[in-house]
C-alpha positions as CSV (number, residue, x, y, z in Angstrom):
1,X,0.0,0.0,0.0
2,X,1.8,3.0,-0.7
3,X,2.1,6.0,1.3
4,X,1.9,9.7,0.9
5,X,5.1,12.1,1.4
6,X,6.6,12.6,4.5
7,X,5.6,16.5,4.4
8,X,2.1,16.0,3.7
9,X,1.7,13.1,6.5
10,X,3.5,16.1,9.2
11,X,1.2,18.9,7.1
12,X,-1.9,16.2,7.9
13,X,-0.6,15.3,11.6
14,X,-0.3,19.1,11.9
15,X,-4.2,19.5,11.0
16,X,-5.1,16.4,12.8
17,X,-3.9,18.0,16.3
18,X,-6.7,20.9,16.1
19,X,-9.4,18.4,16.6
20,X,-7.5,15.4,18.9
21,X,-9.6,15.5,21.5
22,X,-12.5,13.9,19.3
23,X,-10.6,11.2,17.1
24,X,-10.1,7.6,18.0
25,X,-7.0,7.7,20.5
26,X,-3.7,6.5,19.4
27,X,-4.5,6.6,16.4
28,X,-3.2,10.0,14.5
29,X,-0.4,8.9,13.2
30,X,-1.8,6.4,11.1
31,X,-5.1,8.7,9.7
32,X,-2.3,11.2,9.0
33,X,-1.3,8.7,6.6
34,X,-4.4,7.4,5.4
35,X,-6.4,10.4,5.1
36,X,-5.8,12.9,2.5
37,X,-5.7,16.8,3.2
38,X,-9.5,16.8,2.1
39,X,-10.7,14.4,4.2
40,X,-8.8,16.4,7.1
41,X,-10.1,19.6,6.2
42,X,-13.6,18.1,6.2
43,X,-13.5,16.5,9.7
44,X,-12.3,19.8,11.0
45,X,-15.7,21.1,9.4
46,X,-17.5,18.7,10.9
47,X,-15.6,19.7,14.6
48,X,-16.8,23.3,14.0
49,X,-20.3,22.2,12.9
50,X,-20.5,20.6,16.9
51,X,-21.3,17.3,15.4
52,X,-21.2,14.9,18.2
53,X,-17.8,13.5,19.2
54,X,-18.8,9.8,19.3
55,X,-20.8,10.2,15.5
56,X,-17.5,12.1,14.7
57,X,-15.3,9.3,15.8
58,X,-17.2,6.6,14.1
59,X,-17.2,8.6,11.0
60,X,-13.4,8.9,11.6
61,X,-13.1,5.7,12.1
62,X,-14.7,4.7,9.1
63,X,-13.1,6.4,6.6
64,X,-10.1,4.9,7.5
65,X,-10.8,2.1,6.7
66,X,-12.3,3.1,3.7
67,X,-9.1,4.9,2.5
68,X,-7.4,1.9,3.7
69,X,-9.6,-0.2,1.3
70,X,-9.7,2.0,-1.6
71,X,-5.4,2.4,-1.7
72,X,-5.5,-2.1,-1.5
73,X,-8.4,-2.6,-3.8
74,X,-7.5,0.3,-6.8
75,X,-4.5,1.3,-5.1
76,X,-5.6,5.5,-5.0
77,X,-7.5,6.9,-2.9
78,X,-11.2,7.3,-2.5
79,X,-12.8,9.4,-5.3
80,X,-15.1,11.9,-4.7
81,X,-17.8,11.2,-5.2
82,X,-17.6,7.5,-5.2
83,X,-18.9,5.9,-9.0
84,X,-21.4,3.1,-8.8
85,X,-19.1,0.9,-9.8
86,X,-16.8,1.5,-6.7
87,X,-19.6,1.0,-4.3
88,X,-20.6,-2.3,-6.5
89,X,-17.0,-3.9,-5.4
90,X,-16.8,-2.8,-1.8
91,X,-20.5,-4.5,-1.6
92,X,-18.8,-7.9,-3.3
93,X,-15.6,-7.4,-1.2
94,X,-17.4,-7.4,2.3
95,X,-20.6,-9.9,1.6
96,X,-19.8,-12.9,0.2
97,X,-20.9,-16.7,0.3
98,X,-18.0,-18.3,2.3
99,X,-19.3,-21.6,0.6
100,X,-19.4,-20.4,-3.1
101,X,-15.4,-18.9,-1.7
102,X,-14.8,-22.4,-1.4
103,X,-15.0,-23.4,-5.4
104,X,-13.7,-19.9,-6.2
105,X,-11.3,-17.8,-5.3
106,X,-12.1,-14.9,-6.9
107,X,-15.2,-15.1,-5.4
108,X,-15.5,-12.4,-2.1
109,X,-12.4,-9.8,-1.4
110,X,-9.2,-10.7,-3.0
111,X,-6.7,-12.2,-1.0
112,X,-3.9,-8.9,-1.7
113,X,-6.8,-7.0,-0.5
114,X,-7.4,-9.1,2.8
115,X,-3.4,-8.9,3.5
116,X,-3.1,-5.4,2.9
117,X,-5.6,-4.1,5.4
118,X,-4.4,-6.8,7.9
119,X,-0.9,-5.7,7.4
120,X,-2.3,-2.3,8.8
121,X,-4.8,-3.2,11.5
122,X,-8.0,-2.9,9.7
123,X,-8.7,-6.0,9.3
124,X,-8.9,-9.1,12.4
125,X,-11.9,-11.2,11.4
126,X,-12.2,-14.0,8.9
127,X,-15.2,-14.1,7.0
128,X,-17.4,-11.7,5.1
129,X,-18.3,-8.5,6.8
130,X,-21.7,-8.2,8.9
131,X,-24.3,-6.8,6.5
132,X,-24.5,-3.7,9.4
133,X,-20.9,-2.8,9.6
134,X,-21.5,-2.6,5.5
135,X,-24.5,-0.9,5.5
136,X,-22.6,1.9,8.6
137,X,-20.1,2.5,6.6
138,X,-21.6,2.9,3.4
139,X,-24.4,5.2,5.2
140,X,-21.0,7.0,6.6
141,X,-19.5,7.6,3.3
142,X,-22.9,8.8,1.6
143,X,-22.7,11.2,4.7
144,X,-19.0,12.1,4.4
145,X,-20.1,13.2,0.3
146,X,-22.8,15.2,0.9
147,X,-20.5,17.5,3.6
148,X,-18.5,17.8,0.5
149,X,-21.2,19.4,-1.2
150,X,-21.6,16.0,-3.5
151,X,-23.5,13.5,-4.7
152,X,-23.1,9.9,-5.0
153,X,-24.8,6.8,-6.1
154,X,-25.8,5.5,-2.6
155,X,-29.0,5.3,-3.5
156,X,-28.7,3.4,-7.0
157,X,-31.4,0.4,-7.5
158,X,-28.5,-2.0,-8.5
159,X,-26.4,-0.8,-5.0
160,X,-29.4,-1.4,-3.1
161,X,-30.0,-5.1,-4.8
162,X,-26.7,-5.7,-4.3
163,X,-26.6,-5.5,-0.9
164,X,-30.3,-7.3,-0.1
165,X,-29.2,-10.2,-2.8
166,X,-26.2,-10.7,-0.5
167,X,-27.8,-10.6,2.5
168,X,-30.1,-12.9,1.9
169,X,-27.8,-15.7,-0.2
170,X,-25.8,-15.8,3.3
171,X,-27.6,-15.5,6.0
172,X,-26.2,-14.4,9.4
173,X,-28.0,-14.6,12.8
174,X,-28.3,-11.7,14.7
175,X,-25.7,-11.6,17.6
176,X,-26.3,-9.3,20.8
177,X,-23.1,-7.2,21.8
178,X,-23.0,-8.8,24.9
179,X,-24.1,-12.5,24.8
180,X,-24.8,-12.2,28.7
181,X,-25.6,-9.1,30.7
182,X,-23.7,-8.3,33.5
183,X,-26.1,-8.4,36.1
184,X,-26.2,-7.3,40.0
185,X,-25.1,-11.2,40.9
186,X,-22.2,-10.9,38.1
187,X,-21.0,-7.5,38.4
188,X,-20.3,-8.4,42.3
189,X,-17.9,-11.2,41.6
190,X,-16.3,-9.2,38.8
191,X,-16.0,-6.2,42.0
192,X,-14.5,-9.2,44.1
193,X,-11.6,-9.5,42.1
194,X,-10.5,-5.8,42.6
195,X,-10.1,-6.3,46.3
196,X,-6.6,-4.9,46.9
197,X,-5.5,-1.5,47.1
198,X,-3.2,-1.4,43.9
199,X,-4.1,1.5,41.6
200,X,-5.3,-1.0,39.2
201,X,-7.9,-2.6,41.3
202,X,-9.3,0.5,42.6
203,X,-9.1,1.8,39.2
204,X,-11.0,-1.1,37.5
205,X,-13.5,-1.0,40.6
206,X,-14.4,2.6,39.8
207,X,-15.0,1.6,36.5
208,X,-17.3,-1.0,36.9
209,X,-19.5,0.4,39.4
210,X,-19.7,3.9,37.8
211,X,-20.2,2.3,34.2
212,X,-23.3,0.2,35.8
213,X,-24.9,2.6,38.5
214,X,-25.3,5.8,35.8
215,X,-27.5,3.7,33.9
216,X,-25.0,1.3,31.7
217,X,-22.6,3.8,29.8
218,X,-21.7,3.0,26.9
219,X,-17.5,2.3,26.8
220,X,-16.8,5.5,24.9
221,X,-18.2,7.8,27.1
222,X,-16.7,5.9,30.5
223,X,-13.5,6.5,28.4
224,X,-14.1,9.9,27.6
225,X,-15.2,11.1,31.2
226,X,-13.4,14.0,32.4
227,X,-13.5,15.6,36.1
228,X,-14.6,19.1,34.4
229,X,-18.4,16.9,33.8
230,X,-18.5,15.8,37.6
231,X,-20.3,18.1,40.0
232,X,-20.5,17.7,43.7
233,X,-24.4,17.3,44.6
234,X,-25.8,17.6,48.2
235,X,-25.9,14.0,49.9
236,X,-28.8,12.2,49.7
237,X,-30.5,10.6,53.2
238,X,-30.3,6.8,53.8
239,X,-33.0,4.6,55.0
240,X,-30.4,4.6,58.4
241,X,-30.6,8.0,58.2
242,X,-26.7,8.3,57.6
243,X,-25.9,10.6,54.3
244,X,-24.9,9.3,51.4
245,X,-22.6,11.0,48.6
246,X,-24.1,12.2,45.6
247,X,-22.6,13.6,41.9
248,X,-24.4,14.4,39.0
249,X,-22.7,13.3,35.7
250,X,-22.7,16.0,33.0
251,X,-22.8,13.9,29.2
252,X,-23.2,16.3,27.1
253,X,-24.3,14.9,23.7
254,X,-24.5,11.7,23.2
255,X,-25.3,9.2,20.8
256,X,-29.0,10.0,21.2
257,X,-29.3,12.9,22.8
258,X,-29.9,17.0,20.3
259,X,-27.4,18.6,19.6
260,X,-27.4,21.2,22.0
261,X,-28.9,19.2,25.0
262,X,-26.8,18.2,27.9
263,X,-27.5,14.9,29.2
264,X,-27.5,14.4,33.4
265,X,-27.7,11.3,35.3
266,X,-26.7,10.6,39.1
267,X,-24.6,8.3,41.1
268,X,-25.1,8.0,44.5
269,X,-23.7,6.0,47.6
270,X,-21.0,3.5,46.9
271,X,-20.0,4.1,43.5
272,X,-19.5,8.2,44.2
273,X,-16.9,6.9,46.7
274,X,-15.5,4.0,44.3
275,X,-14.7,7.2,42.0
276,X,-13.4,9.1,45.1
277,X,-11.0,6.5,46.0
278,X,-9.8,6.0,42.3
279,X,-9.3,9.8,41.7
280,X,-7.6,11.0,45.4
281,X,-5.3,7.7,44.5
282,X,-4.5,8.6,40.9
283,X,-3.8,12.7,41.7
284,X,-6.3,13.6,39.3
285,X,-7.9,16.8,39.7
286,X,-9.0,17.8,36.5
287,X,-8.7,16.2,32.7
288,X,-9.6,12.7,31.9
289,X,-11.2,10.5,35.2
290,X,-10.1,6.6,33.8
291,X,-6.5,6.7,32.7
292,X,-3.9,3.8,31.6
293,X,-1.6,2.4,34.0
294,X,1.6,1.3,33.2
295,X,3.6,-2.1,34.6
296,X,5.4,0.5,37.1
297,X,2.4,1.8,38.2
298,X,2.7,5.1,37.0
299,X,-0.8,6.5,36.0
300,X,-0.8,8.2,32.5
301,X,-1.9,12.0,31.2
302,X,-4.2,10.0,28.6
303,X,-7.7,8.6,28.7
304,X,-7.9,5.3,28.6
305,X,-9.2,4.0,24.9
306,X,-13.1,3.0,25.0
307,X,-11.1,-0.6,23.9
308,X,-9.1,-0.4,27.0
309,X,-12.4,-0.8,29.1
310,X,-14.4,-3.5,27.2
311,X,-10.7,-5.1,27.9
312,X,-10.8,-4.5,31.7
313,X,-14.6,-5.6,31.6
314,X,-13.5,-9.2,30.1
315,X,-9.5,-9.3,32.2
316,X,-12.5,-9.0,35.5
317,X,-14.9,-11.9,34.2
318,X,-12.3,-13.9,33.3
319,X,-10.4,-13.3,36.4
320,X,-13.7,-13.8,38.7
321,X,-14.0,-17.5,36.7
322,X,-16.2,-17.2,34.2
323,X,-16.4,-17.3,30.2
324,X,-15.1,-13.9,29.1
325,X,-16.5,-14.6,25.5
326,X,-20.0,-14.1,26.9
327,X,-19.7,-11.0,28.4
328,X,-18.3,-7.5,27.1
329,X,-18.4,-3.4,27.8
330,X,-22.3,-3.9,26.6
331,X,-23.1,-6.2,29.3
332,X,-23.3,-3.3,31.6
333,X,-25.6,-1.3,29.7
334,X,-27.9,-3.9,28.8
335,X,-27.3,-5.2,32.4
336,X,-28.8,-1.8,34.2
337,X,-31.9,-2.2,32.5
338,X,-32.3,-5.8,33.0
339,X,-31.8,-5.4,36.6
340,X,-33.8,-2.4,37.0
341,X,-36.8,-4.3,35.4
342,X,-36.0,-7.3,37.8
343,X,-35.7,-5.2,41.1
344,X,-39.3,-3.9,40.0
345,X,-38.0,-0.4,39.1
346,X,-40.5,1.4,36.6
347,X,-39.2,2.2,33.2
348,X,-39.5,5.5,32.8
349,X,-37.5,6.1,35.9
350,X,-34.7,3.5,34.7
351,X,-35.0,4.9,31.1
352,X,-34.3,8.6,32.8
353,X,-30.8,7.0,33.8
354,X,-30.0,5.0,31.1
355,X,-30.7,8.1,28.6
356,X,-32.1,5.3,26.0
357,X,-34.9,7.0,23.8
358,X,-36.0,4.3,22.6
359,X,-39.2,2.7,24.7
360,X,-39.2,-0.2,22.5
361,X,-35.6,-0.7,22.9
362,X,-35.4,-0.5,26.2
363,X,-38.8,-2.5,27.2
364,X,-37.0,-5.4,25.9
365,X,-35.0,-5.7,28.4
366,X,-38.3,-5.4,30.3
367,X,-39.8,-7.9,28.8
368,X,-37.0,-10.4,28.7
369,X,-36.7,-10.6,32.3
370,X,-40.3,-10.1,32.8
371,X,-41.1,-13.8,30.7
372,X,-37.7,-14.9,32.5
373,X,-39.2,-14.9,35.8
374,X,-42.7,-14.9,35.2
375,X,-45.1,-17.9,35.9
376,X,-45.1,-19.0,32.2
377,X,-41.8,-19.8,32.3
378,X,-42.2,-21.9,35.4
379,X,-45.1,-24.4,34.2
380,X,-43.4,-27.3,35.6
C-alpha cells in the first residue's frame, strides 16, 4: 500500500492535532497517513459544525478504513464522489458466500486486498463483513459526500439489490453485543476481584461500578469522562438516616441525545466513593477520570481507549471464573436495564438513567426478564 510524502503526512498530523480530543485515541499517526488533506479539512468542518464526538469518531473511524480499502483494492485513494461501480465492489468485497469462496477464489475480497488491510490493523476477522458494519459505513460515506457538497450513487437500485441479494444468499444470525448481561449477581464477583488496594484494582472497581450505576454507559463515554463533567451534589438521606454522597454526571451529547442538549444522570452512595478512592489515588484533579496504568504503576496523562475498558470488563470476568467470551463493555448497559426491570423499578425512571430514547428498545429488556421470571416460564 503506498504511502503519501513525509511533508504531507507532518502537514496532515499538523491539521489532525486541532481536533485530537474527538478522534479515535492512538490513532493520529496512522489517519495522517491514510487520510488525504480533504478528508482532514472536512473532519475539522464537521468539529466546528458541533457534530457529536462519538458520530465524529465513528465517521473517523470509518473512513479509515475506507481509504485503507480503496489504496488495496485500486490502489488510490477514494474518489469523490464514489462511482457506482466503486460501491458495487466494496458490496462484493465485504458480503460474500464463504461456501461459493470455497470453489472460487475470486469469489468475495481478494486475497492482496485481505493482507493489505491486515498488514495495517483494519482487518482481524475471517469471513465476510456483517451486513450492518457494511451498511454503517456505506451510510457514513454517503454522509461524508454530501459534507463535501456532493453527490453519490448510494442510492442506485443495483447498489441497493446488491446488498439485499447478499444478504439474503448468506444469511447471518443476529448476535447481541453482549451474549450475557452483567447483572447485579455478576457485576459483584467481577468487584471481588479488585479487592486490593493497587491502583489497578481500585481503578478497575471505579470503573465497573460507575459504568453500571449511571445507567449502563456506553465504553466511549466511560473513556471519555473528564472531572470538568462531575459536580458535587448535596448528599442524599439513607434509609439509616446516615448521608450518602451524591454527583451528578454532565454527558453532554451523546449518541441520542440534540445537539445542543446536555444529558445528566446521578450516582449516589457506593459508587461516588468508588470514584473518590480511584481519583484521590491517581492525583487527578482535573482532565480525563479513567486513565492507563503502566507495569510501574505510573498512572498516564491520557484517557484510557473505550477498547481499553471492554478489555478491563473481560480481564475482570475472566479473572472472577467465568467465560469472558460471553460478556463484554455492553453487558453493563444492557445489564442496568435488565436489573432495574427485575428489582421492579419502573421504566421511565430507569429509562431517565440510562438516557435510552427508545421505549421499544429499552422494554426489551423489560420484557426479557419479565417472561424470565414470570409464571409462564415456570409451568413445571
Amino acid at each position: 500500500m503506498s504511502k503519501p510524502s513525509s511533508p504531507s503526512i507532518e502537514k496532515r498530523t499538523e491539521g489532525l492535532d486541532t481536533i485530537a480530543a474527538v478522534l479515535p485515541i492512538g490513532r493520529r499517526d496512522k489517519l495522517a497517513e491514510l487520510l488525504t488533506d480533504q478528508d482532514v479539512e472536512t473532519l475539522r468542518h464537521l468539529v466546528n459544525t458541533g457534530m457529536g464526538e462519538n458520530t465524529l469518531r465513528a465517521l473517523t473511524s470509518d473512513l479509515a478504513y475506507l481509504e485503507a480499502w480503496s489504496l488495496a483494492a485500486v490502489g488510490s485513494p477514494l474518489p469523490w464522489p464514489a462511482p457506482e461501480a466503486l460501491l458495487l465492489k466494496f458490496v462484493a468485497h465485504h458480503l460474500w458466500d464463504p461456501a461459493k469462496r470455497e470453489g472460487d477464489p475470486n469469489h468475495g475480497m481478494p486475497d492482496d486486498v485481505d493482507r493489505a488491510l491486515r498488514n495495517v490493523g483494519f482487518l482481524r476477522s475471517t469471513g465476510p463483513h456483517a451486513p450492518d458494519t457494511v451498511r454503517r459505513r456505506l451510510a457514513n460515506w454517503s454522509t461524508l459526500t454530501k459534507w463535501r457538497g456532493l453527490d453519490g450513487a448510494f442510492a442506485s437500485p443495483a447498489l441497493r439489490s446488491a446488498i439485499r441479494l447478499s444478504v439474503r444468499a448468506v444469511p447471518r444470525p443476529r448476535r447481541r453485543k453482549s451474549a450475557k448481561a452483567v447483572t447485579g449477581d455478576v457485576l459483584a464477583k467481577l468487584l471481588a476481584t479488585c479487592s486490593t488496594d493497587s491502583l489497578r484494582d481500585i481503578r478497575d472497581r471505579a470503573i465497573l461500578m460507575v459504568a453500571f450505576a449511571s445507567g449502563g454507559r456506553r465504553r466511549s463515554e466511560v473513556a471519555g469522562l473528564r472531572k470538568e463533567q462531575l459536580t458535587v451534589e448535596p448528599p442524599m438521606k439513607a434509609e439509616d438516616g446516615s448521608a450518602l454522597p451524591s454527583l451528578s454526571v454532565h454527558l453532554g451529547r451523546t449518541k441520542t441525545s440534540g445537539a445542543e442538549k446536555d444529558e445528566v444522570v446521578y450516582l449516589t452512595g457506593r459508587p461516588v466513593e468508588a470514584l473518590n478512592v480511584w481519583l484521590a489515588a491517581a492525583k487527578i484533579d482535573g482532565g480525563s477520570v479513567f486513565r492507563g496504568i503502566d507495569r510501574w504503576g505510573n498512572v498516564s496523562r491520557r484517557a484510557l481507549d473505550p477498547k481499553a475498558v471492554n478489555d478491563i470488563v473481560k480481564s475482570r470476568v475472566a479473572m472472577a471464573g467465568l467465560d469472558a467470551g460471553e460478556f463484554s463493555a455492553h453487558g453493563l448497559r444492557s445489564a442496568y436495564l435488565t436489573e432495574a426491570a427485575s428489582r421492579g423499578i419502573p421504566l421511565p425512571e430507569a429509562m431517565e438513567q440510562s438516557r435510552h430514547r427508545s421505549v421499544q428498545q429499552a422494554s426489551s429488556y423489560y420484557n426479557s426478564a419479565a417472561r424470565r421470571t414470570g409464571k409462564a416460564a415456570r409451568m413445571l
